[in-house]
FIKOLZA-1660 file (N, C-alpha, C; in steps of 0.1 Angstrom, whole numbers, plus 5000, padded with zeros to 4 digits):
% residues 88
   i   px   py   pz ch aa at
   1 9091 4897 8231  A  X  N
   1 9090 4894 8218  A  X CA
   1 9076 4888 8215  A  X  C
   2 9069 4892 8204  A  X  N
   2 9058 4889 8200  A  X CA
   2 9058 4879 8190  A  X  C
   3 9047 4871 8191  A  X  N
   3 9047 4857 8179  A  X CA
   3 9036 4866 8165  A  X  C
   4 9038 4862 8154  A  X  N
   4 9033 4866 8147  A  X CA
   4 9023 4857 8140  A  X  C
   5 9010 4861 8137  A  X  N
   5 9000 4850 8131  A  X CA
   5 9001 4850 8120  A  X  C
   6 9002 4835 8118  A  X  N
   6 9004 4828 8105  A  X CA
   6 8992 4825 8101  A  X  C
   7 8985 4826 8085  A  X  N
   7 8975 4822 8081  A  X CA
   7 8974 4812 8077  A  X  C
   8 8982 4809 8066  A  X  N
   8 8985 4796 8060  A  X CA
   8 8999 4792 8057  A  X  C
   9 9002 4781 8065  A  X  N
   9 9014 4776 8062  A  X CA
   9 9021 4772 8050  A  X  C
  10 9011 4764 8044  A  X  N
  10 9012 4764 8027  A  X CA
  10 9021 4770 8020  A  X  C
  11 9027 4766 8006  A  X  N
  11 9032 4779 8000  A  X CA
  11 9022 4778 7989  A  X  C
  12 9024 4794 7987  A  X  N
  12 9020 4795 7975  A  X CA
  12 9019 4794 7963  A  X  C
  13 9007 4785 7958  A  X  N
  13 9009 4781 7945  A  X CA
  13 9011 4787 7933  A  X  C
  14 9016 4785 7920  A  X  N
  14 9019 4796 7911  A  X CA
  14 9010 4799 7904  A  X  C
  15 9008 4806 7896  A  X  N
  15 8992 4808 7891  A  X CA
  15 8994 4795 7875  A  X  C
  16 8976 4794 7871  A  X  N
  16 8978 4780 7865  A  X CA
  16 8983 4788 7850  A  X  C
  17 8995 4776 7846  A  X  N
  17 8998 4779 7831  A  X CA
  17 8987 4778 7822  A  X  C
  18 8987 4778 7809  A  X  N
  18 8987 4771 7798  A  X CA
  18 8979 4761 7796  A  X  C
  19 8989 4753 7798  A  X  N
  19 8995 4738 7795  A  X CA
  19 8982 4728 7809  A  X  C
  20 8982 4736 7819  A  X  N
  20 8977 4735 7832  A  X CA
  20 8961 4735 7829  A  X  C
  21 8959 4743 7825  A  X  N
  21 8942 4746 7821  A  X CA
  21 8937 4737 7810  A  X  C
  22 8948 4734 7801  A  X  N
  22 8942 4727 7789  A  X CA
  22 8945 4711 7793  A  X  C
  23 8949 4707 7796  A  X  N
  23 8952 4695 7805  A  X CA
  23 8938 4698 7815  A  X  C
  24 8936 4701 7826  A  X  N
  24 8922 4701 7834  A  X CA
  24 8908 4701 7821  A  X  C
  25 8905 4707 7812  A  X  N
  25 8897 4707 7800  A  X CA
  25 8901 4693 7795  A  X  C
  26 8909 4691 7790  A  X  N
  26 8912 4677 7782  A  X CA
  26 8908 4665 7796  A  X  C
  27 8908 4663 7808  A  X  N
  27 8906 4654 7814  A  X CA
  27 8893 4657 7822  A  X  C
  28 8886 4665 7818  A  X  N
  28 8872 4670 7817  A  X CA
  28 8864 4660 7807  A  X  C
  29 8868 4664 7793  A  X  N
  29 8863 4664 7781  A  X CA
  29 8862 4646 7785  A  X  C
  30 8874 4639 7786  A  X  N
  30 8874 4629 7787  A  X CA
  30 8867 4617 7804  A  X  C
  31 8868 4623 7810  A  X  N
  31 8854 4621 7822  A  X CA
  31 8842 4621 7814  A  X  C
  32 8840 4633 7807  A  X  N
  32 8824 4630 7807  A  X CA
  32 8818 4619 7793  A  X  C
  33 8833 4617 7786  A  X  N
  33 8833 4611 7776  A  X CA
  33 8827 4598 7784  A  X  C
  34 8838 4593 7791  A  X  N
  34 8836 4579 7801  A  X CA
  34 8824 4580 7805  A  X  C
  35 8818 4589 7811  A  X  N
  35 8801 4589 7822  A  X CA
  35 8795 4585 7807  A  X  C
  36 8794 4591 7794  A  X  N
  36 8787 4586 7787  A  X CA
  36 8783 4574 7783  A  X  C
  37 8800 4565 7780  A  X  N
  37 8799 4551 7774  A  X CA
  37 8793 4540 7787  A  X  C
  38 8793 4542 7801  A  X  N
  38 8788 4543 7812  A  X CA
  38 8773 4544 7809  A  X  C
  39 8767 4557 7811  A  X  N
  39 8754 4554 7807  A  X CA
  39 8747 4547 7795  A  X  C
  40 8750 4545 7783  A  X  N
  40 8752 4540 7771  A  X CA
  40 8745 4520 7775  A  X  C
  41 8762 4516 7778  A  X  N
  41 8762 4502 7784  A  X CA
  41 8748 4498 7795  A  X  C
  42 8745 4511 7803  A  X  N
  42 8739 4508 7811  A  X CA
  42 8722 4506 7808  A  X  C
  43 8719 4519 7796  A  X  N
  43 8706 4514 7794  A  X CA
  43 8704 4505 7785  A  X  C
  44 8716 4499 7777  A  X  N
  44 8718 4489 7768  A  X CA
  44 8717 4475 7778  A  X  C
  45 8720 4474 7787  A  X  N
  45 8721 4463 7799  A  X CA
  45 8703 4467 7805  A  X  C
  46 8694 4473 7805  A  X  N
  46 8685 4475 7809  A  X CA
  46 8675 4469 7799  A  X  C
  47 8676 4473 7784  A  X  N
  47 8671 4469 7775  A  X CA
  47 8667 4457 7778  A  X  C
  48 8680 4448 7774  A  X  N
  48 8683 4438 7773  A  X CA
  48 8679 4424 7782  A  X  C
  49 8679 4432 7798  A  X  N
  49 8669 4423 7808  A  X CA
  49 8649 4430 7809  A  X  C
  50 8653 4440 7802  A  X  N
  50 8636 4439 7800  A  X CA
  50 8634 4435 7790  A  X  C
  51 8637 4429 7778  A  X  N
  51 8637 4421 7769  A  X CA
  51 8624 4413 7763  A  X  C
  52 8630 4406 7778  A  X  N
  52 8622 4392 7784  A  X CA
  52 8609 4394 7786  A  X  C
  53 8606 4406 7788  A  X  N
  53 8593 4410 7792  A  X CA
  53 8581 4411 7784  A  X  C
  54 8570 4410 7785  A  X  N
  54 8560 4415 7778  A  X CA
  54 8557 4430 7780  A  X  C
  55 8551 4436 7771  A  X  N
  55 8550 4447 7766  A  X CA
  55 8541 4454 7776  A  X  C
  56 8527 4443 7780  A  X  N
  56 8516 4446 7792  A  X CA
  56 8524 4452 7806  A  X  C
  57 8534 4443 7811  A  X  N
  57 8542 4438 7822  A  X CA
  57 8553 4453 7827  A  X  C
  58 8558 4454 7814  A  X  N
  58 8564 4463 7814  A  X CA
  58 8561 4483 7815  A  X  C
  59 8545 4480 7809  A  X  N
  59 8535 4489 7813  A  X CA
  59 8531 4492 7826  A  X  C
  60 8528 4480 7833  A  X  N
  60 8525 4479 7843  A  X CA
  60 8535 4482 7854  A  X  C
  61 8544 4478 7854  A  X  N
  61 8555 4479 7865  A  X CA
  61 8558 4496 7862  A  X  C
  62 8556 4504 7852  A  X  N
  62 8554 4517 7853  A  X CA
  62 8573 4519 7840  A  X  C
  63 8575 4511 7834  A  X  N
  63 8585 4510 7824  A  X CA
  63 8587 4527 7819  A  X  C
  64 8598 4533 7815  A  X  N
  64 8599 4543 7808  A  X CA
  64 8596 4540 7791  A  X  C
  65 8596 4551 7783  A  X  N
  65 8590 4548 7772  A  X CA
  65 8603 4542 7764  A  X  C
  66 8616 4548 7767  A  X  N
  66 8626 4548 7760  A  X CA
  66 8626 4527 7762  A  X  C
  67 8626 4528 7776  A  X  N
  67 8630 4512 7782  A  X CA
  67 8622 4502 7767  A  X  C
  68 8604 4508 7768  A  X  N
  68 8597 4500 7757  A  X CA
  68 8602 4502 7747  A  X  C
  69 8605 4511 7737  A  X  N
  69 8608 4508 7726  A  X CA
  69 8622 4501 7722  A  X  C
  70 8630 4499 7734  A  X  N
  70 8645 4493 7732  A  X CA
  70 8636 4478 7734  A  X  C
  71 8636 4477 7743  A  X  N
  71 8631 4462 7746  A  X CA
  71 8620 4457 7733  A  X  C
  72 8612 4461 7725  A  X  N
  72 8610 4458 7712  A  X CA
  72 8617 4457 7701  A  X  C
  73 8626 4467 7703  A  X  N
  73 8632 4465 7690  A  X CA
  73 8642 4450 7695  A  X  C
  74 8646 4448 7703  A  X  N
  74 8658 4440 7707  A  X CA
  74 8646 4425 7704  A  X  C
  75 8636 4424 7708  A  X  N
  75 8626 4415 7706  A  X CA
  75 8623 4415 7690  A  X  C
  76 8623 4423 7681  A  X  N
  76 8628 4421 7666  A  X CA
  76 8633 4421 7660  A  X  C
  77 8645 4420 7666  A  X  N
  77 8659 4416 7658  A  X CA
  77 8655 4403 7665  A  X  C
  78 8655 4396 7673  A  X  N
  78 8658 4380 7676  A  X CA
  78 8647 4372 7672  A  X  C
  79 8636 4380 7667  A  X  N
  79 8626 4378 7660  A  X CA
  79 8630 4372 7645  A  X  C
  80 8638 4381 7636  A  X  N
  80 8640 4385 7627  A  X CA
  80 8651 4372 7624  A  X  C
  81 8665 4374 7634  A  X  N
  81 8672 4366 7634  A  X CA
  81 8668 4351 7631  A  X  C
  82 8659 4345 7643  A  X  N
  82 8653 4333 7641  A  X CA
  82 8646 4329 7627  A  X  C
  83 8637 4336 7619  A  X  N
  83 8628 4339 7610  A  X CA
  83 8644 4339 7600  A  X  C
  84 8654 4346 7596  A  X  N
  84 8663 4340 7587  A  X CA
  84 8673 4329 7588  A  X  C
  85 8673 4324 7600  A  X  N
  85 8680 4307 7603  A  X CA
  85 8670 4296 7599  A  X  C
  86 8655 4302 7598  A  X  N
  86 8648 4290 7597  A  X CA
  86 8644 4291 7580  A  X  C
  87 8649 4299 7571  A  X  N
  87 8647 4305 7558  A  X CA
  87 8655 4296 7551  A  X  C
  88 8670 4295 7562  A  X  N
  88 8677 4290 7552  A  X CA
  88 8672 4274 7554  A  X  C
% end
């Protein structure tokens, strides 16, 4: 008697519904929704500790341009802020 070779033991899966595909799309859509609010927070957290920095400093250390103009503006709003507490 001879043994017969098995390929894959596995059974076979059914092919994908519907419901199957639009579900993998919808938890797609929503991953890359999350990576975004992710990167978002994170250059907002970057901003926010180059802040502190001077504008020379931040040149120097080789800063991206986006980094400088966050880190100014964030330096003119607390600019601004101060400048209308001291108004009133």
């Amino acid at each position: 008697m001879e043994s017969q070779c098995i390929l894959n033991t596995a059974p076979a899966s059914p092919p994908a519904s519907g419901l199957a595909v639009r579900v993998g799309a919808w938890r797609e859509a929503c991953a890359a929704w999350w990576l975004g609010i992710q990167a978002r927070r994170a250059c907002h957290r970057t901003a926010s500790l180059l802040s502190d920095l001077d504008e020379h400093i931040l040149r120097d250390i080789g800063a991206p341009a986006w980094a400088l103009r966050e880190s100014e503006a964030l330096r003119q709003i607390e600019h601004n802020r101060r400048n209308q507490w001291l108004r009133t």
